[in-house]
KOLSERO-705855 format. One record per residue: z, x, y of N, C-alpha, C, O, CB in turn. Coordinates in steps of 0.1 Angstrom, whole numbers, plus 5000, padded with zeros to 4 digits. Glycine has a CB too. Layout:
N
ATOM     nz     nx     ny    caz    cax    cay     cz     cx     cy     oz     ox     oy    cbz    cbx    cby
ATOM      Z      X      Y      Z      X      Y      Z      X      Y      Z      X      Y      Z      X      Y
...
***
This chain:
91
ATOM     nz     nx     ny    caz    cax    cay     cz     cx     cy     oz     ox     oy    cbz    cbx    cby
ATOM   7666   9482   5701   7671   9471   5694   7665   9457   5700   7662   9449   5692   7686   9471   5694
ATOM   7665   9456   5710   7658   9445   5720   7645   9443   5716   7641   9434   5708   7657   9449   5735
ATOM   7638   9450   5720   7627   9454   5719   7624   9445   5704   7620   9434   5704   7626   9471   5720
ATOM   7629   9456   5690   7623   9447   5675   7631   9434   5678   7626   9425   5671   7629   9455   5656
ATOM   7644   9430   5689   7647   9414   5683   7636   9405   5690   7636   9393   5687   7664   9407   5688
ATOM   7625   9409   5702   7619   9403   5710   7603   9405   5697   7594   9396   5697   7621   9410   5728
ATOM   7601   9413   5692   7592   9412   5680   7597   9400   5671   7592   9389   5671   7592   9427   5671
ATOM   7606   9403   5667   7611   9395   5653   7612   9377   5663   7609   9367   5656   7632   9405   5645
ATOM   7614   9377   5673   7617   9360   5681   7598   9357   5682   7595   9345   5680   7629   9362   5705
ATOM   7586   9369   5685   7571   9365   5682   7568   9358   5674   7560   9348   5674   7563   9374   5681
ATOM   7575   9365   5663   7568   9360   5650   7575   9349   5643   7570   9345   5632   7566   9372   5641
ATOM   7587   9343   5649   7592   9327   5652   7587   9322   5656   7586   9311   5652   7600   9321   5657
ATOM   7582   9325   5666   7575   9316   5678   7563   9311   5669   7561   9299   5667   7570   9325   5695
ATOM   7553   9323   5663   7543   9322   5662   7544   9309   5647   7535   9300   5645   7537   9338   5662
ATOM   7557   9312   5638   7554   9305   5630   7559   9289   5632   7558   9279   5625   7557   9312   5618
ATOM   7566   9290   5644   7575   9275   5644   7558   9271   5651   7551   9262   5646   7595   9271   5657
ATOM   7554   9278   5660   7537   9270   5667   7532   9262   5656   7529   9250   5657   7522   9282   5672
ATOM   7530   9272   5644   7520   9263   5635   7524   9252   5631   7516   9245   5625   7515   9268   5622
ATOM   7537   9246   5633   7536   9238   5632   7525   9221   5638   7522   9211   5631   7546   9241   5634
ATOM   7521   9225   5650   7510   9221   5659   7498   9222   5656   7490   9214   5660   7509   9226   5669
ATOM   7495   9234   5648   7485   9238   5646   7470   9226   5640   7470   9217   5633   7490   9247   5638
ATOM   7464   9229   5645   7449   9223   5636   7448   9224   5620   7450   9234   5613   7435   9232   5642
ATOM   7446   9215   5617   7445   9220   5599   7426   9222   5604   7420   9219   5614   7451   9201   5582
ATOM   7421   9229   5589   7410   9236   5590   7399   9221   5586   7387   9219   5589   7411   9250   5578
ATOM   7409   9212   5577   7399   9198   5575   7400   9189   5584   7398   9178   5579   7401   9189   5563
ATOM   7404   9188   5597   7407   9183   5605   7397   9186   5619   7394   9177   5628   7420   9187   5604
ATOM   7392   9202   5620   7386   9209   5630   7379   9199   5637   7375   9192   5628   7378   9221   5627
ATOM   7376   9194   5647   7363   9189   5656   7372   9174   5659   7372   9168   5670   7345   9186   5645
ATOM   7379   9170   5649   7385   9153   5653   7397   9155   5662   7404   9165   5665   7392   9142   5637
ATOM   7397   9141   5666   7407   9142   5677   7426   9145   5674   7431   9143   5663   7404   9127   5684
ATOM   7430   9148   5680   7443   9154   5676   7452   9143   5676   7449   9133   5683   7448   9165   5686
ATOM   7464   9143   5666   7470   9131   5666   7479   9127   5684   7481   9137   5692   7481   9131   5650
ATOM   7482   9118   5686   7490   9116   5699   7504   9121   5697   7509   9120   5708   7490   9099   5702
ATOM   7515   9127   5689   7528   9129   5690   7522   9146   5688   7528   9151   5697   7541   9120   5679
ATOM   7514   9157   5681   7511   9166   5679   7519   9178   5693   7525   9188   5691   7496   9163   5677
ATOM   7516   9173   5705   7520   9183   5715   7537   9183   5713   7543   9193   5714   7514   9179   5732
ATOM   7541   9174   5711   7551   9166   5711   7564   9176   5698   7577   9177   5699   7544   9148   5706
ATOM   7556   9180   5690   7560   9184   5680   7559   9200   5684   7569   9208   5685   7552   9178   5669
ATOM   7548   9203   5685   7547   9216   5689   7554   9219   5701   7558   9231   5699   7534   9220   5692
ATOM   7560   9213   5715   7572   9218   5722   7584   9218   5715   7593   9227   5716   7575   9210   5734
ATOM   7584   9205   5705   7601   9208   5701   7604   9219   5691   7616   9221   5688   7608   9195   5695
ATOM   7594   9225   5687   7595   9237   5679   7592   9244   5685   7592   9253   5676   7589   9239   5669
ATOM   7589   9251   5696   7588   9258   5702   7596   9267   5716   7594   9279   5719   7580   9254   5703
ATOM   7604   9256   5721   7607   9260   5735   7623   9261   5729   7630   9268   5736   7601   9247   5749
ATOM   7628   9257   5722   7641   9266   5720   7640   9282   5718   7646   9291   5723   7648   9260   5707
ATOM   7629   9281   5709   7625   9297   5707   7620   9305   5724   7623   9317   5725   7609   9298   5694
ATOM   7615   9299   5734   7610   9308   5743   7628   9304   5754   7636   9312   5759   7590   9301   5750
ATOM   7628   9294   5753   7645   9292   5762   7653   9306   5757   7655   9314   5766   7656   9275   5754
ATOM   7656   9309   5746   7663   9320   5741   7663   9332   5741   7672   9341   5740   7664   9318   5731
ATOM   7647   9334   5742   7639   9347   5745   7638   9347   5756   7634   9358   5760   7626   9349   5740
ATOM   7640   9339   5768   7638   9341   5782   7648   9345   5791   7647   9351   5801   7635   9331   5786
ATOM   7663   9340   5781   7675   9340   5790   7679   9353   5785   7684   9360   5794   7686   9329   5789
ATOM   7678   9360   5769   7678   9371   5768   7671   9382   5777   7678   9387   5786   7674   9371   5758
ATOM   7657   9384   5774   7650   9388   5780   7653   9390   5799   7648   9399   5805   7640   9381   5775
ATOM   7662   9380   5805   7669   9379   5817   7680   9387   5818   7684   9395   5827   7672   9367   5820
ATOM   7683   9384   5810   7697   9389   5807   7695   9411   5808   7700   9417   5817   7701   9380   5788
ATOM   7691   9415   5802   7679   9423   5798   7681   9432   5810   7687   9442   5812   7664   9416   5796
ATOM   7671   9424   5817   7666   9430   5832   7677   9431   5839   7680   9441   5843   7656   9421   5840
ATOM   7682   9422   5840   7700   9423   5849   7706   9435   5846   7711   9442   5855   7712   9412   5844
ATOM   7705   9436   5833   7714   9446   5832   7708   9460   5834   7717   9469   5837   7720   9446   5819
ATOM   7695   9464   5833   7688   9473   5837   7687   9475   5849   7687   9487   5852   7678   9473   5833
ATOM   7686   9467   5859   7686   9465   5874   7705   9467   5880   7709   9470   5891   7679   9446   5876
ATOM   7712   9465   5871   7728   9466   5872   7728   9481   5874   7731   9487   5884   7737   9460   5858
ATOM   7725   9488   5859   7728   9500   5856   7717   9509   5861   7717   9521   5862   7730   9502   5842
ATOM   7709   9503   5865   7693   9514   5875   7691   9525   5861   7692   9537   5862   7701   9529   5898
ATOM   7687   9519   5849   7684   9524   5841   7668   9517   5838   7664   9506   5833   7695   9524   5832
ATOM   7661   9529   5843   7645   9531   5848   7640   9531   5834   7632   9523   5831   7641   9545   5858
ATOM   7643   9538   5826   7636   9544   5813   7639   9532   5803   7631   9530   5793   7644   9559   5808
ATOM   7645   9527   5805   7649   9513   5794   7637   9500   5801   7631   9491   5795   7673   9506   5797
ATOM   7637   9503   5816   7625   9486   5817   7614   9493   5815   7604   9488   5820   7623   9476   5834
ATOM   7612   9502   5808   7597   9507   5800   7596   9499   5792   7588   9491   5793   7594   9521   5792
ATOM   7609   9500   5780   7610   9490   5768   7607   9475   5774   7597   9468   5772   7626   9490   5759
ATOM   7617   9471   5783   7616   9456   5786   7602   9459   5792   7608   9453   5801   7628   9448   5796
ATOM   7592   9461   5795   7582   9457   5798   7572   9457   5786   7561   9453   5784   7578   9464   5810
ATOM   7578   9462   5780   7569   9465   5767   7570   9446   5755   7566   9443   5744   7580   9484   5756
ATOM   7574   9440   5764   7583   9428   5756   7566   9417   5758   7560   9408   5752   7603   9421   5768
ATOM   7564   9423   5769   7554   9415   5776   7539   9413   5767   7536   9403   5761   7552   9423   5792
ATOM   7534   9423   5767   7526   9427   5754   7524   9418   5739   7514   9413   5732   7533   9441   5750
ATOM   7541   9420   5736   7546   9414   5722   7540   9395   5723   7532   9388   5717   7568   9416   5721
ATOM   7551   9394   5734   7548   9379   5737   7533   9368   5744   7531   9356   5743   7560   9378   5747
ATOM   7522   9381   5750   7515   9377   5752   7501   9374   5742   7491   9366   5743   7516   9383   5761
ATOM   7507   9387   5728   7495   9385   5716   7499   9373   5707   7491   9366   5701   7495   9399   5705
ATOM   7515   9370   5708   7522   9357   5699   7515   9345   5707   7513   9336   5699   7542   9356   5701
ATOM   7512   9343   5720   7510   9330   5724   7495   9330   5724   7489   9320   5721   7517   9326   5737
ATOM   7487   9341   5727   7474   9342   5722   7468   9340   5706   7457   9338   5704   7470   9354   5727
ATOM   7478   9341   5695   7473   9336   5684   7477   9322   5681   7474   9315   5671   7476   9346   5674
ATOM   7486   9318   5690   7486   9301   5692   7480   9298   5692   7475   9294   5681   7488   9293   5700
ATOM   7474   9298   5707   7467   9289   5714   7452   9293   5709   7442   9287   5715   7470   9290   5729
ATOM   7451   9302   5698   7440   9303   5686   7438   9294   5681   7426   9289   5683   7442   9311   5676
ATOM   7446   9286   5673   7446   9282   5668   7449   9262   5669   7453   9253   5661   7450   9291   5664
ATOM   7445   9263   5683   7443   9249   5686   7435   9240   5688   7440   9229   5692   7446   9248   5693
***
């Protein structure tokens, strides 16, 4: 269940990012000055929430020494590393 809510929080992430994003008639010019500005405040509630979860997570796997479950939580890593790689694609 973790696991698809830490999918389903990627593909927030990925769509609150575009907000930042480059438009395609835009490519090569310089970026406006508030742009980063916009892209954290859409963004870092979504990773704040996924982080303290995701903590939360581990605690409890580390509580209960349930080995076979931080397969899944490691598997989180993967999810979140292709969501911020099609970001930062697109910058």
């Amino acid at each position: 269940m973790l696991l698809a809510l830490n999918l389903i929080g990627a593909v927030i992430y990925v769509y609150r990012a575009s907000y930042g994003w480059v438009l395609p008639q835009e490519r090569g010019l310089h970026a406006v000055t508030g742009e980063p500005y916009i892209w954290a405040s859409a963004v870092f509630p979504v990773c704040f929430a996924f982080f303290l979860l995701n903590l939360t997570w581990a605690a409890f796997i580390l509580a209960r020494k349930q080995w076979r479950t931080g397969v899944l939580w490691l598997s989180t890593i993967p999810i979140w590393l292709i969501a911020v790689a099609i970001d930062f694609a697109h910058h």
